[in-house]
PyMOL Python script that loads the backbone (N, CA, C, O; Angstrom):
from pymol import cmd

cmd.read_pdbstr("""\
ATOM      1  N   UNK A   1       0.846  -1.173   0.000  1.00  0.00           N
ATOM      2  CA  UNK A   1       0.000   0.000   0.000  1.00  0.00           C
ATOM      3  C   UNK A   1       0.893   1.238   0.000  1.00  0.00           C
ATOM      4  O   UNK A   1       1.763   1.302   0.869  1.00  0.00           O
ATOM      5  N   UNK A   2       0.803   1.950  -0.638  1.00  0.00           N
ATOM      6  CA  UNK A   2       1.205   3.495  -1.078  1.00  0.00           C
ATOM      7  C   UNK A   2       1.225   4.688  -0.063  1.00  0.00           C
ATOM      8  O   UNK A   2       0.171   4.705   0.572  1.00  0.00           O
ATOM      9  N   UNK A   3       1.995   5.584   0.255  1.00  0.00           N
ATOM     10  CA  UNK A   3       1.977   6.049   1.408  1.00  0.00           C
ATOM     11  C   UNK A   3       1.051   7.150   1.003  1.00  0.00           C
ATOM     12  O   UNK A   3       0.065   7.022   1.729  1.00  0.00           O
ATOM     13  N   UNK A   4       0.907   8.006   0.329  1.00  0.00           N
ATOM     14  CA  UNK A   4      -0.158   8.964  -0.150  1.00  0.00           C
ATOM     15  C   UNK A   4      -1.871   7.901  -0.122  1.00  0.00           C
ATOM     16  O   UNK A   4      -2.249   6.923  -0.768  1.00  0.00           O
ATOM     17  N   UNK A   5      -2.424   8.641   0.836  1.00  0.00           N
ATOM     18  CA  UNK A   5      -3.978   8.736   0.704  1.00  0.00           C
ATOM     19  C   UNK A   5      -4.469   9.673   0.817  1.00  0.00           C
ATOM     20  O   UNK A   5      -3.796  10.629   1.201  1.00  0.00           O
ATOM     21  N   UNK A   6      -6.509   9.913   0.410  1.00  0.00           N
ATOM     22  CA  UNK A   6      -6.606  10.864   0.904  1.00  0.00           C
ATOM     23  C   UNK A   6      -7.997  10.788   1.908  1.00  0.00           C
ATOM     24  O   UNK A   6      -8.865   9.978   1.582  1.00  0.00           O
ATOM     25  N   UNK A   7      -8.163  11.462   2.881  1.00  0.00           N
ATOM     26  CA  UNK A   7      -8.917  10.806   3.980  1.00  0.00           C
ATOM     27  C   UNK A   7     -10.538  10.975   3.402  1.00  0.00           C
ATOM     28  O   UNK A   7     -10.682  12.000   2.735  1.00  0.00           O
ATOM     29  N   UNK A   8     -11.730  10.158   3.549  1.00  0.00           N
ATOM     30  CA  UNK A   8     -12.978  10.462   2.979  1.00  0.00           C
ATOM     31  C   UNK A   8     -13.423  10.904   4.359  1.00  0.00           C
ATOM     32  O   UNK A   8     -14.157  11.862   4.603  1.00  0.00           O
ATOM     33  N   UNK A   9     -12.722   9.839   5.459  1.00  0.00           N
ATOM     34  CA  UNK A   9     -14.112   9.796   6.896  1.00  0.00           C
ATOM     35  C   UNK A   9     -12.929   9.444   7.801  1.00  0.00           C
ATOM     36  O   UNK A   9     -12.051   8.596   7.643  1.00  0.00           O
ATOM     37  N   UNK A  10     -13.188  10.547   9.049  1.00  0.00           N
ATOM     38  CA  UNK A  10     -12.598  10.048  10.287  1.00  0.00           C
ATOM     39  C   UNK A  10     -13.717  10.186  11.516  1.00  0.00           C
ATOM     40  O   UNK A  10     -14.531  11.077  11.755  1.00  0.00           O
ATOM     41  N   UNK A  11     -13.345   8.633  12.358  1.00  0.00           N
ATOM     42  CA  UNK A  11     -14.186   8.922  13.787  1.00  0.00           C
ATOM     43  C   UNK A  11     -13.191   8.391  14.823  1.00  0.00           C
ATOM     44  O   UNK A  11     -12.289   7.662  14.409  1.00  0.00           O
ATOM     45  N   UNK A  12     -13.264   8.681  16.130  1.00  0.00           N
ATOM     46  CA  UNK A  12     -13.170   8.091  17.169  1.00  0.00           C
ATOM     47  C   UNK A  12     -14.198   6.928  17.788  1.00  0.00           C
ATOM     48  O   UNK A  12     -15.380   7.267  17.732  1.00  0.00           O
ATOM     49  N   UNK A  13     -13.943   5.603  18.374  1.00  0.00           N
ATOM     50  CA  UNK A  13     -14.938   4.715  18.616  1.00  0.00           C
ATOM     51  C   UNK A  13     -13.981   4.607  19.910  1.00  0.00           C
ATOM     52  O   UNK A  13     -12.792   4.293  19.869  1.00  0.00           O
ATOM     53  N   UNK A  14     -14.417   4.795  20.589  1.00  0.00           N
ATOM     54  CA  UNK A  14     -13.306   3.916  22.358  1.00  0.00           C
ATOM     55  C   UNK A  14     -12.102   5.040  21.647  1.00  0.00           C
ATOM     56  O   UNK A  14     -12.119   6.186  21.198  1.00  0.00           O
ATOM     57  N   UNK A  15     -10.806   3.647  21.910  1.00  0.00           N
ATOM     58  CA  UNK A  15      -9.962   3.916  21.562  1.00  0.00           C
ATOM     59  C   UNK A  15      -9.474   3.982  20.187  1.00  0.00           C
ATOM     60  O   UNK A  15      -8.444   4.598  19.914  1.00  0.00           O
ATOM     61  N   UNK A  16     -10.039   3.490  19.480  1.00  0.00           N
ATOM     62  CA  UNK A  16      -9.798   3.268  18.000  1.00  0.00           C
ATOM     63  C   UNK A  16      -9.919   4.428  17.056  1.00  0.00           C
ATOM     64  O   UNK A  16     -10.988   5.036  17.094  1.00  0.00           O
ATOM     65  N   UNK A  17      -9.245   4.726  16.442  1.00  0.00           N
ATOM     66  CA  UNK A  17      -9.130   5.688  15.386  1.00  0.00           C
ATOM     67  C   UNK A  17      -9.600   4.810  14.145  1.00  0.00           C
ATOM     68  O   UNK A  17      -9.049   3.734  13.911  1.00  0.00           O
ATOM     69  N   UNK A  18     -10.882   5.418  13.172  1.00  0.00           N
ATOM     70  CA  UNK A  18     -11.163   5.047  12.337  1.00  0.00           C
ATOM     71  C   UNK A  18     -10.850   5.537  10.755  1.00  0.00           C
ATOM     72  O   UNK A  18     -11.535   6.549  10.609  1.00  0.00           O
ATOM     73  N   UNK A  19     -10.297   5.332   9.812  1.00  0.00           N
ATOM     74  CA  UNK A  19     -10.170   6.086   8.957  1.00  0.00           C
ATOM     75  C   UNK A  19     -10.792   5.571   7.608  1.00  0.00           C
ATOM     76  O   UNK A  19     -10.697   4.389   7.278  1.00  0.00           O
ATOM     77  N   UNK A  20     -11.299   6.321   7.005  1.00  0.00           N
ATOM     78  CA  UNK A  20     -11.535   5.595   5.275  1.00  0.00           C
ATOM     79  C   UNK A  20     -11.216   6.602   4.627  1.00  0.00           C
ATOM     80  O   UNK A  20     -11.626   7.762   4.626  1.00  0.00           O
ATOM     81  N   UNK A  21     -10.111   5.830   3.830  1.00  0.00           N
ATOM     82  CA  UNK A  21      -9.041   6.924   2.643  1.00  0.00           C
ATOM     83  C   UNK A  21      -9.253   6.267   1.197  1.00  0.00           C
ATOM     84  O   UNK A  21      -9.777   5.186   0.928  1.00  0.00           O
ATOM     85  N   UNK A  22      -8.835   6.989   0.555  1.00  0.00           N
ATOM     86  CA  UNK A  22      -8.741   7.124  -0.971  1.00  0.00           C
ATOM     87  C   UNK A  22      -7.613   7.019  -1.577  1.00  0.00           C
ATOM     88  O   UNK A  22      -6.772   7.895  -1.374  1.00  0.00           O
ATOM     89  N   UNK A  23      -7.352   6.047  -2.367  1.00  0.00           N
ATOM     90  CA  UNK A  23      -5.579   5.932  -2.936  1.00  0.00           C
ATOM     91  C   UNK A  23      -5.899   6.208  -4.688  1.00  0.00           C
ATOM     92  O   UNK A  23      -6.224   5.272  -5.419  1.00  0.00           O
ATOM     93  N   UNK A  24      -5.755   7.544  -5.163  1.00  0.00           N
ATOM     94  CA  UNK A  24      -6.531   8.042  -6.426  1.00  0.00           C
ATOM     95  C   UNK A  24      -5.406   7.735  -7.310  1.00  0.00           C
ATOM     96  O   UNK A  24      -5.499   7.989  -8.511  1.00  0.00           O
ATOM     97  N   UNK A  25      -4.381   7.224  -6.830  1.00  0.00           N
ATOM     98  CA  UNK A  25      -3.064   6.496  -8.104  1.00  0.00           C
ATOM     99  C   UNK A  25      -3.499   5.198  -8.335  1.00  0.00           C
ATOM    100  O   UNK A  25      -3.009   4.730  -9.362  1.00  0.00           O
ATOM    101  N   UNK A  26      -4.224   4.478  -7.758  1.00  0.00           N
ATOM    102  CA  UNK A  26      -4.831   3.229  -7.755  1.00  0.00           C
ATOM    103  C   UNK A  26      -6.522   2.907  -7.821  1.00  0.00           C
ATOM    104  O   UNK A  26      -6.985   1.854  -8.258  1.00  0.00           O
ATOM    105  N   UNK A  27      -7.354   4.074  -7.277  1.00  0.00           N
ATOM    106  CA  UNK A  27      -8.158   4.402  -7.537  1.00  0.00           C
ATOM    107  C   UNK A  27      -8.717   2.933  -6.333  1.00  0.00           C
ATOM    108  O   UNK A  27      -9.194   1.866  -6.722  1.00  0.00           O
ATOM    109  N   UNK A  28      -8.528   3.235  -5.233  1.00  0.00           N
ATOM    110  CA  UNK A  28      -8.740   2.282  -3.879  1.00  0.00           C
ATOM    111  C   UNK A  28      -9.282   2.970  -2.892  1.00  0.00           C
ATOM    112  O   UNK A  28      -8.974   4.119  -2.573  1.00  0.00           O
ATOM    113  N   UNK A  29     -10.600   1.860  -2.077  1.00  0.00           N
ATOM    114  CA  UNK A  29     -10.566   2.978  -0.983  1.00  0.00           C
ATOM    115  C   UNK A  29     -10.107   2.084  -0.316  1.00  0.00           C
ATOM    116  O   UNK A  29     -10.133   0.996  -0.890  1.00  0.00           O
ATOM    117  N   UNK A  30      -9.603   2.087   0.879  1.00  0.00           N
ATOM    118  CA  UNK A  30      -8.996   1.404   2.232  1.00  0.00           C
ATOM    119  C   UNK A  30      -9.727   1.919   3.593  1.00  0.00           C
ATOM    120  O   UNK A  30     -10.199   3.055   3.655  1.00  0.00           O
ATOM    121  N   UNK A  31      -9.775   1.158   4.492  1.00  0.00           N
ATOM    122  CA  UNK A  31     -10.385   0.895   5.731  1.00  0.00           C
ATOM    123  C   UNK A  31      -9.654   1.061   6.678  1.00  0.00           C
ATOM    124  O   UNK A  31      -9.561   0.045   7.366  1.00  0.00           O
ATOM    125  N   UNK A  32      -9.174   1.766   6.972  1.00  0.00           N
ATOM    126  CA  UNK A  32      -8.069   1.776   8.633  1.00  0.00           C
ATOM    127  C   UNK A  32      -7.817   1.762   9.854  1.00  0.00           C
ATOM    128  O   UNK A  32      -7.453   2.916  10.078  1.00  0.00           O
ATOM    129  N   UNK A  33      -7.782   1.297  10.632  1.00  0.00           N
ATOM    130  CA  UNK A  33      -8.134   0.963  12.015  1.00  0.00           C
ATOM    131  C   UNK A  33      -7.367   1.293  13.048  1.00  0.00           C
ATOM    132  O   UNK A  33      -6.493   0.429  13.120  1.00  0.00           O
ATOM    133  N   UNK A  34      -7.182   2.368  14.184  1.00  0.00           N
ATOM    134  CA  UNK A  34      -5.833   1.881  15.109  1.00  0.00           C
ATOM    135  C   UNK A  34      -6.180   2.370  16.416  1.00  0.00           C
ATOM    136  O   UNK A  34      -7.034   3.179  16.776  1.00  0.00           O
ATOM    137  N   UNK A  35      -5.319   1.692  17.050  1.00  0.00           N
ATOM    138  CA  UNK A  35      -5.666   1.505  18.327  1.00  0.00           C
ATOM    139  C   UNK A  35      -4.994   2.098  19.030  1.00  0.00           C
ATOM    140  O   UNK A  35      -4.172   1.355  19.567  1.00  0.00           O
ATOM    141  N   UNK A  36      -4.861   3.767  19.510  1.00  0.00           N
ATOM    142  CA  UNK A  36      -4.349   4.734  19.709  1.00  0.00           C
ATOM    143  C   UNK A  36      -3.163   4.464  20.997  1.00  0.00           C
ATOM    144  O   UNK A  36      -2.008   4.880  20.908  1.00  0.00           O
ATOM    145  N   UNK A  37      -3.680   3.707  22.165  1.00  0.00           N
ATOM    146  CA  UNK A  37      -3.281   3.667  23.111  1.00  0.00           C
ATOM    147  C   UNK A  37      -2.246   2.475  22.541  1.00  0.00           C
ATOM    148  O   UNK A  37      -1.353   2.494  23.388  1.00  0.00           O
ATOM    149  N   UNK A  38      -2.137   2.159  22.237  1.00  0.00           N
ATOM    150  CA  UNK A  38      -1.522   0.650  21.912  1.00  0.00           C
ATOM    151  C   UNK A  38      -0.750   0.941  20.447  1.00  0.00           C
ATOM    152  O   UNK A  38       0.336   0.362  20.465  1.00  0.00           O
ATOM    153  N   UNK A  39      -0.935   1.539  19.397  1.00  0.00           N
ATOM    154  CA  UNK A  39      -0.646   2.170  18.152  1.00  0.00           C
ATOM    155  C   UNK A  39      -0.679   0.901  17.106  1.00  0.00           C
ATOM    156  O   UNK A  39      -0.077   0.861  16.034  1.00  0.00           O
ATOM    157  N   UNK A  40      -1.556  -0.173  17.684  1.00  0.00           N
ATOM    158  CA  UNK A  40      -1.712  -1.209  16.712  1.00  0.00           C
ATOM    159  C   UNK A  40      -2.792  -1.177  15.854  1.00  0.00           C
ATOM    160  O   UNK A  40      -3.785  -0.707  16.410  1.00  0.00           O
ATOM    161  N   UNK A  41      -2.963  -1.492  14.741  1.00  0.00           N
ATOM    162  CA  UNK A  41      -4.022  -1.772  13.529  1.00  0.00           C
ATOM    163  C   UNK A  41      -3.973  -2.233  12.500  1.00  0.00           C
ATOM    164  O   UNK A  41      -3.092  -3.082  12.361  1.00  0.00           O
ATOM    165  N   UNK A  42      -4.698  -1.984  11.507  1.00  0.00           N
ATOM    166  CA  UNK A  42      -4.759  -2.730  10.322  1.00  0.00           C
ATOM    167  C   UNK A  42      -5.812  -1.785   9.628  1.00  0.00           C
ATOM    168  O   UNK A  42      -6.649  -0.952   9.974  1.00  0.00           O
ATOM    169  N   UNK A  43      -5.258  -2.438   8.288  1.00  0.00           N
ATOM    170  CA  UNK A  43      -6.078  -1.681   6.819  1.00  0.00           C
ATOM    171  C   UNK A  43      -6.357  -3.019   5.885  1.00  0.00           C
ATOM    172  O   UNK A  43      -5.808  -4.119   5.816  1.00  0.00           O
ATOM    173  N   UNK A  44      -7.456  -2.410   5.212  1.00  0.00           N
ATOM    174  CA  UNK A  44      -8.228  -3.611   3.851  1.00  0.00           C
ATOM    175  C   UNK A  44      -9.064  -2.992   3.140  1.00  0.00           C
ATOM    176  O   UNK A  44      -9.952  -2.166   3.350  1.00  0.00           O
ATOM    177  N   UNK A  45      -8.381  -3.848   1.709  1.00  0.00           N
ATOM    178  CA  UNK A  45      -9.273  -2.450   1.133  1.00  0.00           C
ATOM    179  C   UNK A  45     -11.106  -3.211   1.045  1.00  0.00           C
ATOM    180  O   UNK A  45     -11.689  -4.225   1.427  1.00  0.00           O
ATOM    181  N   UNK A  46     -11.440  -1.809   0.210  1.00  0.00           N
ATOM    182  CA  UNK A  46     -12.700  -2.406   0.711  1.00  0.00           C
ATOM    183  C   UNK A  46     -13.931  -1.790  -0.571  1.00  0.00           C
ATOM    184  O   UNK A  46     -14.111  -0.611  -0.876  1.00  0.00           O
ATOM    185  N   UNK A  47     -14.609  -2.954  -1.115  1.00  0.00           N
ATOM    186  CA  UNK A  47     -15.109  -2.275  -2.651  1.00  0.00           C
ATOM    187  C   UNK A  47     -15.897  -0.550  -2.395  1.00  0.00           C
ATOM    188  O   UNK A  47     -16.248  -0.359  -1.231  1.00  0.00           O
ATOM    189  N   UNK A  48     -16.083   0.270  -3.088  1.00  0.00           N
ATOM    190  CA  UNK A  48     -17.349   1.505  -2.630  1.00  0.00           C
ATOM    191  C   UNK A  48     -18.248   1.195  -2.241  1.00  0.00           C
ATOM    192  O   UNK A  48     -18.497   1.687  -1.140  1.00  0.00           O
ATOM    193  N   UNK A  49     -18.783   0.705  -2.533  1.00  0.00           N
ATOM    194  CA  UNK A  49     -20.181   0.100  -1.950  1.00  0.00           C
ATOM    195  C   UNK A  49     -20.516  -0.037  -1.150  1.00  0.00           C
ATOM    196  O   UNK A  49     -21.353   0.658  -0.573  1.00  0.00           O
ATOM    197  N   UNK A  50     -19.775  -1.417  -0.616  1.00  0.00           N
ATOM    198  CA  UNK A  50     -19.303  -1.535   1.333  1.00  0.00           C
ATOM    199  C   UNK A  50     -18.440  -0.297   2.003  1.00  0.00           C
ATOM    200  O   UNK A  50     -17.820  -0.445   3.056  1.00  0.00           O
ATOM    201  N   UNK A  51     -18.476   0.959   1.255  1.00  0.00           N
ATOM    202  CA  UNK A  51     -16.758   1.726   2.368  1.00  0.00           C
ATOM    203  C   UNK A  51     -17.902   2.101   3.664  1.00  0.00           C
ATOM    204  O   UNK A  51     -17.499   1.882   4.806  1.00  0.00           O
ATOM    205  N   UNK A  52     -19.082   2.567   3.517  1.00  0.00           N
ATOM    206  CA  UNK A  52     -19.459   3.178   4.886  1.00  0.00           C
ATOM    207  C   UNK A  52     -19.902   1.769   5.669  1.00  0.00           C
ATOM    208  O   UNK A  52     -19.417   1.630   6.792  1.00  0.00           O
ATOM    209  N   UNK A  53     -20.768   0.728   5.182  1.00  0.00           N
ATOM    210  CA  UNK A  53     -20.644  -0.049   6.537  1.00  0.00           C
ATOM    211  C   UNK A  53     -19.119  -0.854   6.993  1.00  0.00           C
ATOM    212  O   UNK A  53     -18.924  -1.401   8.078  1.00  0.00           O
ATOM    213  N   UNK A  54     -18.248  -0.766   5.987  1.00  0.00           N
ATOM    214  CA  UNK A  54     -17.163  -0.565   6.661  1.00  0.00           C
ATOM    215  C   UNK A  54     -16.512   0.315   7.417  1.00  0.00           C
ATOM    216  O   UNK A  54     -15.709  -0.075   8.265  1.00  0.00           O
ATOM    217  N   UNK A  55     -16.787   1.709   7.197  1.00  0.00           N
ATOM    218  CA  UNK A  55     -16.664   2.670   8.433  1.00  0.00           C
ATOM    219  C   UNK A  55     -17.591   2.804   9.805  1.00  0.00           C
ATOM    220  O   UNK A  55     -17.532   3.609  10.734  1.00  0.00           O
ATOM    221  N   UNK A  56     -18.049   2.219   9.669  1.00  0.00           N
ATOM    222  CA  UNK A  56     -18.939   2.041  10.534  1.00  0.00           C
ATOM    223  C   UNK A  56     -18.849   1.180  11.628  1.00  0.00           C
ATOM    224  O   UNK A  56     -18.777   1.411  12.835  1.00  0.00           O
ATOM    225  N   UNK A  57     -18.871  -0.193  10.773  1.00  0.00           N
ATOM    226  CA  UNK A  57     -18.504  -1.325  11.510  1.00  0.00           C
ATOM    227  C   UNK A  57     -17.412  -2.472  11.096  1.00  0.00           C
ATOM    228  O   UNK A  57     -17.475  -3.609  10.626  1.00  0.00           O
ATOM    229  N   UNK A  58     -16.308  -1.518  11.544  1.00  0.00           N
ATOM    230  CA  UNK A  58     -14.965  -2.308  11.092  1.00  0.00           C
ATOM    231  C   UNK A  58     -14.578  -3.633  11.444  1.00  0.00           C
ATOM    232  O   UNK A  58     -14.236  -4.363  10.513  1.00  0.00           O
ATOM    233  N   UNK A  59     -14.564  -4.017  12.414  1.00  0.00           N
ATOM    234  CA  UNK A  59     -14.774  -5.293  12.868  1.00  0.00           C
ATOM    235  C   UNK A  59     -15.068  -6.057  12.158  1.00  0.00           C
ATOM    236  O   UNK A  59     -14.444  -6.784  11.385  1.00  0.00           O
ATOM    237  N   UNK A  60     -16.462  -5.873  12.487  1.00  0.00           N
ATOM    238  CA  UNK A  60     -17.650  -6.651  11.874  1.00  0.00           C
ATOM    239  C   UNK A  60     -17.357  -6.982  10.279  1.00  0.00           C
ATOM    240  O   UNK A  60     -17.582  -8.131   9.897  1.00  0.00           O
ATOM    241  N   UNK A  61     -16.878  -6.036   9.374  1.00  0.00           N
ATOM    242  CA  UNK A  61     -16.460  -5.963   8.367  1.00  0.00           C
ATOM    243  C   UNK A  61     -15.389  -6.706   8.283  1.00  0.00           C
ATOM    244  O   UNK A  61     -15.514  -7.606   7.453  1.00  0.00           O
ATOM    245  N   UNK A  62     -14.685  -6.686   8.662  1.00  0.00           N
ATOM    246  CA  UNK A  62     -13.269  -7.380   8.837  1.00  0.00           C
ATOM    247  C   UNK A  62     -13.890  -9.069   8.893  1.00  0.00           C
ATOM    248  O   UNK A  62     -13.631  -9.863   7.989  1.00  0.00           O
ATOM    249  N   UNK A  63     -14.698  -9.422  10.050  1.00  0.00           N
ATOM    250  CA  UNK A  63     -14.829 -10.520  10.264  1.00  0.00           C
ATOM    251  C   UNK A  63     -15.260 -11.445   9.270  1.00  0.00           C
ATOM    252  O   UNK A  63     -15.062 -12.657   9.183  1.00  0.00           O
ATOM    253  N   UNK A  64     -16.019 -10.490   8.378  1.00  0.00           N
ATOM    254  CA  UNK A  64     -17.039 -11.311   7.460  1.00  0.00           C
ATOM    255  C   UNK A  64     -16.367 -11.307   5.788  1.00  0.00           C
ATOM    256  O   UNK A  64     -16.718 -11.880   4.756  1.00  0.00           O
ATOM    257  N   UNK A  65     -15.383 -10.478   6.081  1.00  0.00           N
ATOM    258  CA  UNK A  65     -14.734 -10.376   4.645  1.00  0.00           C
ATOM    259  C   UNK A  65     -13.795 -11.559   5.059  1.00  0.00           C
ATOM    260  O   UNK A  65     -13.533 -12.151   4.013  1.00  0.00           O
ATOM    261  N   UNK A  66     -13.124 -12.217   6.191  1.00  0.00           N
ATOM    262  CA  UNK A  66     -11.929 -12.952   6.518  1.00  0.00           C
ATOM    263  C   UNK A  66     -12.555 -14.209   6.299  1.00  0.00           C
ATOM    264  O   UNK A  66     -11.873 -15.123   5.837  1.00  0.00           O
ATOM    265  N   UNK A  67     -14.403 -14.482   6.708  1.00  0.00           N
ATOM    266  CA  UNK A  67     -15.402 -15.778   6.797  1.00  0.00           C
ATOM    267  C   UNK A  67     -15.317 -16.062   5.037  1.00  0.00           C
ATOM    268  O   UNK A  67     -15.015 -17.145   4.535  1.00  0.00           O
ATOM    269  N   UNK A  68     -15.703 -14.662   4.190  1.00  0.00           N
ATOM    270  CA  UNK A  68     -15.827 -14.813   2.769  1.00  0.00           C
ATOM    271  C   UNK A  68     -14.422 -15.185   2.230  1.00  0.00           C
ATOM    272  O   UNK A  68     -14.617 -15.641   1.104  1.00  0.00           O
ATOM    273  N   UNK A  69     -13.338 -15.199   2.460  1.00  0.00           N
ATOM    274  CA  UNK A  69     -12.273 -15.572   1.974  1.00  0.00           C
ATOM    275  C   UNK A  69     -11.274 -13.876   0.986  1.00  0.00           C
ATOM    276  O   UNK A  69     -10.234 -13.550   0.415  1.00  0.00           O
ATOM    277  N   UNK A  70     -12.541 -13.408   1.407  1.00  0.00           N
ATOM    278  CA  UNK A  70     -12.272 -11.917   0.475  1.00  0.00           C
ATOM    279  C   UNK A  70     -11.457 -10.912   1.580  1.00  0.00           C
ATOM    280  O   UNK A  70     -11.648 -10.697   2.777  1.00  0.00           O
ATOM    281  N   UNK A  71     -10.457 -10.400   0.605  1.00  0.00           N
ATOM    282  CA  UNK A  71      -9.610  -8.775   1.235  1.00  0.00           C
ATOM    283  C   UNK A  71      -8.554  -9.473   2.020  1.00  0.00           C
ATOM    284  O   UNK A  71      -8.727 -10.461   2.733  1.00  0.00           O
ATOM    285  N   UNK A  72      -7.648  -8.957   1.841  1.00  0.00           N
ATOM    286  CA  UNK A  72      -6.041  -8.673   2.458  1.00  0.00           C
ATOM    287  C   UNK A  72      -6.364  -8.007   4.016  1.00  0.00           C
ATOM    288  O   UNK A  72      -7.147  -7.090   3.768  1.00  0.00           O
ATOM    289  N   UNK A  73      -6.194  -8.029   5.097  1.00  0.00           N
ATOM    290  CA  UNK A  73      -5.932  -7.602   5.989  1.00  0.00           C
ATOM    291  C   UNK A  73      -4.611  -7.349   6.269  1.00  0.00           C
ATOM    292  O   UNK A  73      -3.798  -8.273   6.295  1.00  0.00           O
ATOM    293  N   UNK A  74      -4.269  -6.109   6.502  1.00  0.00           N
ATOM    294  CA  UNK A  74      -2.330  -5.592   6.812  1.00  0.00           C
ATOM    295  C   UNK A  74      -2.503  -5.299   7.784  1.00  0.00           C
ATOM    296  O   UNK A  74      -3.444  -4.529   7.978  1.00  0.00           O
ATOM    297  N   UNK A  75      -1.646  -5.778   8.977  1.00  0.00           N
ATOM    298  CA  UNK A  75      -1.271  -5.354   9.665  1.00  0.00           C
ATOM    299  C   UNK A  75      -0.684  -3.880   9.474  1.00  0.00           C
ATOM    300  O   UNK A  75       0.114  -3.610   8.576  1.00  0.00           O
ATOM    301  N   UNK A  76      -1.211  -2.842  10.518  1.00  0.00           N
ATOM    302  CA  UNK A  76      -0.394  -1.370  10.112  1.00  0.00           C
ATOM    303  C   UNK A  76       0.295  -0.988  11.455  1.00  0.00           C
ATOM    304  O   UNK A  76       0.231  -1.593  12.525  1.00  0.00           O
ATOM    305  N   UNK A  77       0.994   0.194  11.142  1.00  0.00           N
ATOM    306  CA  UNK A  77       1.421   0.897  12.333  1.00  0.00           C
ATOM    307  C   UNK A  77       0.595   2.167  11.807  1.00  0.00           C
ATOM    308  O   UNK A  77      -0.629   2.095  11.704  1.00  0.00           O
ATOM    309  N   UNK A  78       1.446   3.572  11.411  1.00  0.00           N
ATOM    310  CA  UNK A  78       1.035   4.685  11.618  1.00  0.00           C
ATOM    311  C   UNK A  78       0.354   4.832  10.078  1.00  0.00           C
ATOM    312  O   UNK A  78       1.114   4.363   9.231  1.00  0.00           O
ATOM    313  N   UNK A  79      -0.587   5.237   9.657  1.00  0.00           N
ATOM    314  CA  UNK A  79      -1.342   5.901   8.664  1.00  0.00           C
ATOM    315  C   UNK A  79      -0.899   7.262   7.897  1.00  0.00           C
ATOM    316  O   UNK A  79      -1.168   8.356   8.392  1.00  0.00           O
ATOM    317  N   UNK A  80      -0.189   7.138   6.632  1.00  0.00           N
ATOM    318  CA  UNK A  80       0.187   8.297   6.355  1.00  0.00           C
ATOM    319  C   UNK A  80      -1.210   8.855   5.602  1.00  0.00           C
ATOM    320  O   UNK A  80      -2.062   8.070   5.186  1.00  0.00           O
ATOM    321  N   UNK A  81      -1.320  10.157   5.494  1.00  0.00           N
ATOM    322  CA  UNK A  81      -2.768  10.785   4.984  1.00  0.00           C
ATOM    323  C   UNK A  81      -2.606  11.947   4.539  1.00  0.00           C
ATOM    324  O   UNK A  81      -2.228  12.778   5.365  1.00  0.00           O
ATOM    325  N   UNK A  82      -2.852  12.455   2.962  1.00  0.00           N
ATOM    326  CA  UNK A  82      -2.468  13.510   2.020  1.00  0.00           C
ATOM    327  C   UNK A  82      -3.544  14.484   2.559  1.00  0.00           C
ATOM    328  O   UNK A  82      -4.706  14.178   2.291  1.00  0.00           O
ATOM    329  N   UNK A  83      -3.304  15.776   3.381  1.00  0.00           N
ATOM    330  CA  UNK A  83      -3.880  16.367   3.810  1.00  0.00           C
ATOM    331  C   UNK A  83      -5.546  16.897   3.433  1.00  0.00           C
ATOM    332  O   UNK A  83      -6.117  17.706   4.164  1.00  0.00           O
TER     333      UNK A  83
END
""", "prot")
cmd.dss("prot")
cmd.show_as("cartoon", "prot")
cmd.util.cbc("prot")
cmd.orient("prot")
């Protein structure tokens, strides 16, 4: 994954930082996850269609794309993001 994104949606959930970015050299959106206190997470991309109940409910998303055999899950550290 490409260090340039650009952010569509950010929330706070608990601790988790949520992000859904845009990679417009690849024309991707990605799902980002991290866990502020801890600085652990992960990204996957994720078709348009699904990006908001994937922002929404990342997890959950995660879980059912890993059950479908579908999407890469990366382990991440820090999120770079084209202002």
């Amino acid at each position: 994954m490409s260090a340039l994104a650009r952010e569509l949606a950010q929330r706070l959930s608990g601790r988790d930082e949520v992000l859904l970015l845009w990679r417009p050299e690849s024309e991707r959106v990605e799902l980002s996850v991290r866990d502020l206190a801890s600085g652990e997470g992960f990204c996957i991309e994720v078709p348009p269609g699904s990006a908001i109940d994937a922002f929404y409910h990342p997890h959950a998303y995660v879980a059912r794309a890993r059950e479908r055999g579908r999407g890469r899950v990366v382990l991440a550290g820090a999120t770079s993001v084209d202002g």
